[in-house]
C-alpha positions in Angstrom: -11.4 -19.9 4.0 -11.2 -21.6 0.7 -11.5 -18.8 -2.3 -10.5 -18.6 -5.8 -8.2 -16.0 -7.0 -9.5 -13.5 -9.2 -7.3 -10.4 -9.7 -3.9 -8.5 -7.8 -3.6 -5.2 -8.4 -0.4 -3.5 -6.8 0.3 -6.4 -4.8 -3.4 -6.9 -3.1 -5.4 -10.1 -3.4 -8.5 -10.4 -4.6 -10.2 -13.8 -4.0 -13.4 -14.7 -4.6 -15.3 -16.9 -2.1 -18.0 -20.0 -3.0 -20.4 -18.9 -1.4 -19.8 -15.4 -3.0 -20.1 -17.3 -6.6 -22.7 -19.7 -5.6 -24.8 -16.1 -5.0 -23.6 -14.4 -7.8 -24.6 -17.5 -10.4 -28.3 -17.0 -8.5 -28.2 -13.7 -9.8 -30.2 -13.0 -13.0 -27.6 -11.7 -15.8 -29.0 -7.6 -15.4 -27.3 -8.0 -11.6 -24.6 -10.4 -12.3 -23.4 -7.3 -14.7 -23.8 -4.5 -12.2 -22.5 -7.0 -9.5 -19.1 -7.5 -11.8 -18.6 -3.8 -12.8 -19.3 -2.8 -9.0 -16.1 -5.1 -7.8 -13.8 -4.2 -10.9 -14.9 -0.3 -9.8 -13.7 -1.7 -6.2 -10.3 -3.0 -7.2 -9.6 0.4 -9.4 -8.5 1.3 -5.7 -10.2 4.4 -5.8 -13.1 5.3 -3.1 -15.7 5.3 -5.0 -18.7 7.1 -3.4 -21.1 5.8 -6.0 -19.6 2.4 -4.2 -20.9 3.3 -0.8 -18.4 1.6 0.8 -18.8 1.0 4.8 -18.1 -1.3 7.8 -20.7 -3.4 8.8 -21.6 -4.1 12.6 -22.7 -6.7 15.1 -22.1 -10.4 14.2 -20.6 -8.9 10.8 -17.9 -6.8 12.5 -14.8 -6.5 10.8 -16.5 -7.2 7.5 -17.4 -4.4 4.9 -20.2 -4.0 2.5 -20.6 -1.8 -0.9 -23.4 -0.8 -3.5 -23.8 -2.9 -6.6 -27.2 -1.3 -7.5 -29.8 -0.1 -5.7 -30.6 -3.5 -4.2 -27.3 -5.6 -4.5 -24.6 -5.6 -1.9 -21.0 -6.9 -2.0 -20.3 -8.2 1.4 -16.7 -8.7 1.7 -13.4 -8.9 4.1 -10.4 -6.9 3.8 -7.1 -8.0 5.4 -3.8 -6.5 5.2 -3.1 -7.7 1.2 -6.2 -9.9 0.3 -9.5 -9.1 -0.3 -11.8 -11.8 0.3 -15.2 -11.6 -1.6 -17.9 -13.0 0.8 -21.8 -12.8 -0.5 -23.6 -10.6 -3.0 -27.3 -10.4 -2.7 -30.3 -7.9 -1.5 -30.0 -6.6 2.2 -30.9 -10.8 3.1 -27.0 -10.9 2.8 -26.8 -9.3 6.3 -29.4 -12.1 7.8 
């Protein structure tokens, strides 16, 4: 899976994918934001609840998703040290 790094943080990978940034560049700026603040929240390392942060299920099992907004979801993959960022988008991600 070709990514580009973006951050570590206490020796975890986060990469972002290109399909992940060809989604977030669709975005309008107002989302792009909230996208953005929504992963840096995610890489703080803490739980966030406001993150909702849960696994997802059927042909997306073993993949996660979590809140930007109200309608924007991070759909990612977490592996033992590296995070892979996978789509952004409304619930259309999951189709």
């Amino acid at each position: 899976m070709p990514a580009r790094l973006n951050s570590s943080h206490s020796g975890r990978q986060y990469l972002y994918t290109a399909r992940f940034l060809r989604s977030l560049k669709k975005c309008d700026e107002g989302v792009q934001n909230d996208i953005i603040q929504a992963v840096k929240l995610f890489e703080q390392g803490t739980n966030n609840r406001k993150l909702e942060l849960h696994k997802l299920h059927g042909k997306f099992k073993g993949w996660y998703a979590f809140s930007a907004n109200f309608t924007y979801r991070v759909v990612l993959r977490i592996d033992k040290k590296t995070t892979y960022y996978l789509d952004a988008g409304t619930h259309e991600v999951y189709e």
